[in-house]
N, C-alpha and C positions, 0 to 999 in steps of 0.2 A: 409565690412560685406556682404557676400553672403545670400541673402535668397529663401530660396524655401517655398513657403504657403502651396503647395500642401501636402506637407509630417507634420505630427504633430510631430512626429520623424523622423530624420536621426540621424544615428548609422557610419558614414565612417571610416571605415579600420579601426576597434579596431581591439589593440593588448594589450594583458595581458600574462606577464608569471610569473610562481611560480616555484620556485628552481624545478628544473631539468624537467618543462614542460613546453611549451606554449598553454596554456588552449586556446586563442584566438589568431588566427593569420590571420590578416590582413580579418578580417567581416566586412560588410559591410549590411545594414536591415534597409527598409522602411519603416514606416507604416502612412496609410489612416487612416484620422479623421472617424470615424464611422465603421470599418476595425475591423475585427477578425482575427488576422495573428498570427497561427500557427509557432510553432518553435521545429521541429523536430531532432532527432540525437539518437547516442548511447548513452549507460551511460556513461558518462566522456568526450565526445564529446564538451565539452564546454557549452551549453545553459545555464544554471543558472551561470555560470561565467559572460555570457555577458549581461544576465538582472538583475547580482550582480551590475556590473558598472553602467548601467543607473541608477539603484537607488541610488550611492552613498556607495554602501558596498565597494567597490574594489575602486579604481584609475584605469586607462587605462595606461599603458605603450607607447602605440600612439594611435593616431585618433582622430574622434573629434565628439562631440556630438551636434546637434540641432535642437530646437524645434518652431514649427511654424517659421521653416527658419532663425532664430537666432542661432549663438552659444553660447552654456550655459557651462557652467564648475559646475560639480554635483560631490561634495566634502564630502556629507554626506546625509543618510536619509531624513534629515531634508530641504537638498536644493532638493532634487527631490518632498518631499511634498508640497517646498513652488512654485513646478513649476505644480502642481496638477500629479503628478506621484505615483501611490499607487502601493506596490504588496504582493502577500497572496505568503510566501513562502513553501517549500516542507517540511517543518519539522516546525510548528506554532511557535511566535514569542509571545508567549502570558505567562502571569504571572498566575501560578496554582492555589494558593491561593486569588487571587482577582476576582470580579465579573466580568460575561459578559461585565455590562456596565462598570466598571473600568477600565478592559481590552480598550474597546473601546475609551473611552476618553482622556487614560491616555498619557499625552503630550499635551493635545489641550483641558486639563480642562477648565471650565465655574468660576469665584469667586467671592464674594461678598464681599468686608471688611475680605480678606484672605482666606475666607471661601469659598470651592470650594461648588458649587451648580451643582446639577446635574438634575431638575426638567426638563429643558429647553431640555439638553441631551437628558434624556430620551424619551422623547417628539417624537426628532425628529428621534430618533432611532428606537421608534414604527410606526413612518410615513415612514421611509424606511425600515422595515420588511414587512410593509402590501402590499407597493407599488411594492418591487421583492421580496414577496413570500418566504424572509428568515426568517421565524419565530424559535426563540429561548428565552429560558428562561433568561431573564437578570439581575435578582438578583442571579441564582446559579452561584455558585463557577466552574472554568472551571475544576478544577480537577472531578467536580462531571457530567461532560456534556459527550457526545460521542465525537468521534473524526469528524463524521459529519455537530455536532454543534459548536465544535472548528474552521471550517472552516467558514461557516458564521458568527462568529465572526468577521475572521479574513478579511470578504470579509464587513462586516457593519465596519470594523472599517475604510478600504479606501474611503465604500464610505459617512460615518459622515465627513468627512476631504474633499468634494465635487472633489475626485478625477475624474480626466476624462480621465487617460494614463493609467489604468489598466495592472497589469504583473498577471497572473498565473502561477507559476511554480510546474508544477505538480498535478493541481486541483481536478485528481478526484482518485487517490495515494489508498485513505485511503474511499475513498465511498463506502458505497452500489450501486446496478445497479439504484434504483427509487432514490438515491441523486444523482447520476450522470445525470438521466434525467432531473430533478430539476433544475441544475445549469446549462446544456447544454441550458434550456427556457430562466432561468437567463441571461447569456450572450447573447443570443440573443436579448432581451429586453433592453438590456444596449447600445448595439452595432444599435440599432434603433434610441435608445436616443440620436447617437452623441457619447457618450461614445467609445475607441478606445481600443482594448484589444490586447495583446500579451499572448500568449496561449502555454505555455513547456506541451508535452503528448507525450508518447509512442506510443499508443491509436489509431492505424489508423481508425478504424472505427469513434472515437471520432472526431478527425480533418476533416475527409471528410463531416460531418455530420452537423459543426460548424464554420469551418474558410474559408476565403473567398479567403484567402493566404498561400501557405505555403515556410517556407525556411528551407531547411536543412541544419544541419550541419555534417561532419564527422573528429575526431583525430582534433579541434581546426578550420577546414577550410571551406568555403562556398564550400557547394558541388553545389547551386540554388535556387532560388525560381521560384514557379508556380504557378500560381492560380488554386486552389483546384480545380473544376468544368471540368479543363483541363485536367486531372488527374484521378489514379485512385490506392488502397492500393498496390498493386502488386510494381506498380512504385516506390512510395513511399519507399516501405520498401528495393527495391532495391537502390533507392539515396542513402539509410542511412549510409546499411551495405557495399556497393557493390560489393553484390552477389544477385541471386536470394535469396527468402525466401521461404518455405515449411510452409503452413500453420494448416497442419496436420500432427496430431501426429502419426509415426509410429511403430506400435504395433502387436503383438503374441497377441494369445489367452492369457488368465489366465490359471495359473497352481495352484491353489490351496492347500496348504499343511497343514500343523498342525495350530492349535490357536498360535498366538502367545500373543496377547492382550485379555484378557477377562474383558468385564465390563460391571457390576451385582448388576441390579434397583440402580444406583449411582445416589444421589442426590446431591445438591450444593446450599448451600447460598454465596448470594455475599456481598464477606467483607463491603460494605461500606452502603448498604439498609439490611442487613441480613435478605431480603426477599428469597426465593426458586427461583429459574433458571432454575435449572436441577432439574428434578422431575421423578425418578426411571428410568433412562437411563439406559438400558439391552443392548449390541451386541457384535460382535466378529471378528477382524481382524485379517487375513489367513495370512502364508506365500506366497507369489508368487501371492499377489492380491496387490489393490486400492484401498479403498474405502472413498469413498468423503462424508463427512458431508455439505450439501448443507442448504442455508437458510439464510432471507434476516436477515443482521445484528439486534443483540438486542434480539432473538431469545433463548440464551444461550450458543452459541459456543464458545465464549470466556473464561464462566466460565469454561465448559465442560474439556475443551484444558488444561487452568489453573490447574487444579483438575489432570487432567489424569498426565500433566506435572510435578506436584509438587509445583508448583510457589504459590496454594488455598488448603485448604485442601478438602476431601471429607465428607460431614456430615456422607452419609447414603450410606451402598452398599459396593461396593467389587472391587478393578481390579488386574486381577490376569496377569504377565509378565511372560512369557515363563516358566510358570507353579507354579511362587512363588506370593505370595501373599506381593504385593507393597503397598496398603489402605495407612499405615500410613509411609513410608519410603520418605525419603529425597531426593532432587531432585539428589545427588552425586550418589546416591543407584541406582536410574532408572534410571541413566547413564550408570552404572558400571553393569546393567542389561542387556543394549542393547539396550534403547531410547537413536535415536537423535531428535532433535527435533529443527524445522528454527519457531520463534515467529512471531506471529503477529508484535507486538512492537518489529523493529531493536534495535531500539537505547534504550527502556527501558529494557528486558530482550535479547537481543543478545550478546551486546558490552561492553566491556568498553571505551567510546569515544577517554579518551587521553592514552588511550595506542595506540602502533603502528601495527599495521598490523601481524607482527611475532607474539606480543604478545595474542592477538585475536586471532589466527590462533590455537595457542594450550592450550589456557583459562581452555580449560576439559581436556587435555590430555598432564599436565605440568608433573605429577606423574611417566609418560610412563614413561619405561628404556629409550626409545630412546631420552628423550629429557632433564633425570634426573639420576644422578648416584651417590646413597646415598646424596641425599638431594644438589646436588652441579647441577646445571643447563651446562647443555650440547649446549651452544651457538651456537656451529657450526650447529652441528645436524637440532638445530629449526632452523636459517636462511634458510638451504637447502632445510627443508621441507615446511617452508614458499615461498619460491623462486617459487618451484615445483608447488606449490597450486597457485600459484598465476596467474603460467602459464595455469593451466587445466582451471581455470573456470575465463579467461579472465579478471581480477580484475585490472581495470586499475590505477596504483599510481601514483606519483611523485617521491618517492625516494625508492620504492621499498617497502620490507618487513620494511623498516625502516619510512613509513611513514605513522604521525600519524592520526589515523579513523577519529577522528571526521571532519579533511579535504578531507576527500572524499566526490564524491556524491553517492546518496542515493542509487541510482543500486547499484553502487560499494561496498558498505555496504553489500545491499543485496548478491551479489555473494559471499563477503568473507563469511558470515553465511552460506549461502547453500554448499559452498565447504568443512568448518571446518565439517557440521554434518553429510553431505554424505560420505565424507572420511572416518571419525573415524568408528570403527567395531563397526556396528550395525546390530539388530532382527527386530528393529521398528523405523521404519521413521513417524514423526509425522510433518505434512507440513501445516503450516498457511498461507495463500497468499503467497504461494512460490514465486510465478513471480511478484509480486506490485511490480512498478515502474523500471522494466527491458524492455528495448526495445524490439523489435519484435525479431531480431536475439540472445538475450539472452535467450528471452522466449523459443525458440524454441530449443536451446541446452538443458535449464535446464529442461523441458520434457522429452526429447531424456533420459538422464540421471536419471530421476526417471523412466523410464519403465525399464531402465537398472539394476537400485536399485531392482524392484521388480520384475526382468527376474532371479535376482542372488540369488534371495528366499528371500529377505528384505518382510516386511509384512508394507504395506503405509497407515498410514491416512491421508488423505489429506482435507483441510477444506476451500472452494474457496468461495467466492461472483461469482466469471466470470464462468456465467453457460459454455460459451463456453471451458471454461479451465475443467469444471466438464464433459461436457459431450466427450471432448478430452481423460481426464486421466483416470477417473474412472470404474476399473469393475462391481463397485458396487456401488449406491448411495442411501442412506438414508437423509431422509427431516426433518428437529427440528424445530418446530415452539412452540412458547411458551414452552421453555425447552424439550420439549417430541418430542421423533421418530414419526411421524405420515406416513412419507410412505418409501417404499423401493423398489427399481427399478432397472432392467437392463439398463443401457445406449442405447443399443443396440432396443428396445423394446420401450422405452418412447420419449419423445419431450420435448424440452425446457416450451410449452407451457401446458404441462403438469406440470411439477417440480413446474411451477408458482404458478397453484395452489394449490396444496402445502404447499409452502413455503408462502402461502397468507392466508392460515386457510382456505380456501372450501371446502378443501375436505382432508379426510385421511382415513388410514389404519390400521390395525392391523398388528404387525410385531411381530415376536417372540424372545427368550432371543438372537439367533444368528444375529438379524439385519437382518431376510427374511421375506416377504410379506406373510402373512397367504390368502390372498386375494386383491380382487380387491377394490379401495378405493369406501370409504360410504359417503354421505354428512353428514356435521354433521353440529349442531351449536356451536359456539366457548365455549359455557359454558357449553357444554357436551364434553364428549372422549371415546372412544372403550375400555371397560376393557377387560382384560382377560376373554377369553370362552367366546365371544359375538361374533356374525356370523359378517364378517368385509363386505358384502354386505348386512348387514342390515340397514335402515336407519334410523336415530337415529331421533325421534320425538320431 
């Protein structure tokens, strides 16, 4: 029996392969008791494949795993929790219908004479919320929580279970910027404690900022590990991809042409509070522009999206598609109009999980002649053009167009959706976190190709948390805070630390029914707002 004390983990020369890939081939990864080590790569690169095995998801086709210098053989879930190994995966593991705490407990219930008790639970669930700062409601239902608080969930539920090998894969995926500072404190205060974290991020700025180590991976293989400090993003993104990376986006002016989208005082309740969200939303997206809906999550941009989309209806208002009036038309309809549209939620409204790749690929576009002829499906045709697509926006599989979504990782997800809607003939691109959880070299194609979109007279909404991606893409940016446009900005002309506040309620504007600044923003207090016909540098008393 070999031991080494020093490592809490070793990880030596795993290898995992899956019909026609080898996800992991021959890794090899350290990590320091009290260690924040970063685990970098492309999408498909392997990294949740190899922190699958240590938790017991996967088996290792070779290598060998061990902990505090012992080797362990970790054959399920349940052996990496009873070896105090916890990890919050990239897509939450959690039951919609039951509570936070149910959620949290469930496996490692409390009982009495059969009777599970949860007094105790809860107890201590409240003592490590107040202790890192995760506070969340833990009688509601998780269907009824954000995806922010789905995560601290998912992060109170390793550490009720006194985990101290923490996995992150992909932790801050689905944040806002102030959750991602949040948890960036959180693991740090954990990694103080002793606690040892392994960290999956695209996120170069996130990693240099947080981890003490980094290893990269590329196509399955150890490209190195460095110690961050050593280091610096440049580098980094070249391990990953190896090439240099361009961290700016390259851009023409705006060309401006016809309306293509018009929407007029549109209001919105949200299905499940049938409170107001969206409250008289007026503006207007150009052909051969950008314009980014910016604002820190919770704000209304989801219902807004939902609405415009078709997925919610619209209560109150009007949006008029390349001059017809869409209000009450079907999502088929403002398809067949000219919206594509990449979701927030991949996996709820994007995909269908177990279909395959081909089949996803032309989900909107089965009816085309090219891929239908009189009701009898044209197979070749779709493989080709799935093949094709697969090639343009780098969509890495296993078995090709024949292989099925739900085993892909979550980039990968992501490109097949941005490929399917950029492709298909479209007026309007409608872009929810385009780039979530794409590497840095994805990110930067899938930019390149939406200025391309809207160089070729495409008319773009785009709707980002990553100011840096708004202040990249956008020709035009308007701010929603509490449902309502409160300011509208040149990119060009304003600062991040502007947008802030903003999108923080201190300050706003008057903007007219096009989505343009009437003026320079007013202080206001949060239970006032600028009506119509009121001077917008007045300030509101």
């Amino acid at each position: 029996m070999e031991e080494n004390p020093q490592y809490v983990i070793e990880m030596r020369n795993i290898v995992k392969e899956f019909p026609g890939i080898k996800a992991n081939d021959n890794i090899t990864l350290k990590l320091k008791k009290g260690e924040i080590h970063a685990l970098l790569g492309e999408n498909g690169a392997g990294k949740s494949t190899l922190m699958s095995v240590l938790f017991g998801l996967y088996q290792p086709d070779g290598g060998s795993i061990y902990k505090d210098g012992v080797e362990v053989h970790i054959k399920s879930p349940n052996d990496a929790t009873a070896l105090h190994i916890g990890m919050v995966h990239q897509h939450f593991k959690l039951v919609e219908c039951f509570s936070v705490l149910d959620n949290i407990i469930l496996g490692d219930e409390d009982s009495r004479f059969g009777w599970i008790t949860k007094k105790k639970a809860k107890a201590k669930c409240e003592e490590l919320m107040e202790k890192y700062g995760l506070e969340v409601d833990l009688d509601r239902k998780v269907s009824d929580i954000s995806v922010g608080m789905q995560q601290r969930a998912e992060i109170l539920k390793m550490l009720y279970r006194d985990n101290d090998i923490l996995i992150f894969d992909e932790p801050t995926a689905v944040l806002t910027p102030q959750e991602i500072e949040n948890l960036m404190v959180t693991m740090k205060n954990m990694a103080k404690e002793g606690k040892s974290i392994l960290f999956i991020s695209h996120k170069l700025n996130e990693i240099m900022d947080v981890s003490d180590t980094c290893t990269v991976l590329r196509k399955g293989k150890l490209v190195g590990t460095v110690k961050t400090k050593d280091t610096n993003s440049e580098k980094l993104a070249e391990m990953m991809v190896g090439h240099e990376v361009s961290f700016t986006v390259e851009k023409n002016e705006a060309k401006p042409g016809n309306a293509v989208l018009e929407v007029s005082d549109v209001s919105v309740k949200d299905p499940l509070t049938r409170k107001e969200t969206v409250k008289d939303v007026s503006f207007k997206v150009f052909s051969g522009e950008i314009l980014c809906i910016a604002g820190i999550e919770g704000n209304g941009q989801t219902q807004l999206i939902n609405a415009l989309t078709g997925i919610d209806r619209i209560q109150k208002g009007k949006m008029i598609l390349n001059g017809n009036d869409v209000t009450r038309k079907n999502i088929y309809t403002r398809i067949k109009e000219g919206m594509s549209h990449i979701p927030e939620d991949r996996q709820k409204y994007g995909l269908v999980l177990d279909y395959n790749v081909e089949q996803n690929m032309v989900i909107e576009q089965y009816r085309d002649k090219r891929f239908s002829n009189h009701g009898w499906i044209r197979f070749g045709a779709r493989k080709k053009y799935s093949d094709e697509m697969i090639g343009v926006y780098d969509v890495r599989t296993s078995q090709g167009s024949k292989t099925v979504t739900r085993s892909m990782s979550g980039g990968n997800q992501q490109k097949l959706i941005i490929g399917r809607e950029m492709d298909k003939k479209h007026s309007l691109l409608v872009a929810v976190q385009p780039t979530r959880g794409l590497d840095v070299g994805a990110v930067s194609d899938i930019h390149s190709k939406i200025v391309a979109d809207r160089d070729k007279g495409a008319a773009v909404l785009l709707i980002s948390l990553e100011l840096d991606e708004v202040m990249n893409l956008a020709d035009r940016i308007l701010v929603m805070y509490e449902g309502e446009i409160v300011g509208s900005f040149n990119p060009k002309t304003t600062t991040v630390s502007e947008l802030g506040l903003y999108m923080a309620g201190a300050k706003r504007m008057a903007v007219d029914a096009d989505g343009n600044s009437l003026g320079e923003g007013a202080l206001f207090h949060k239970n006032n707002s600028i009506k119509k016909g009121e001077t917008a540098n007045e300030e509101i008393k």
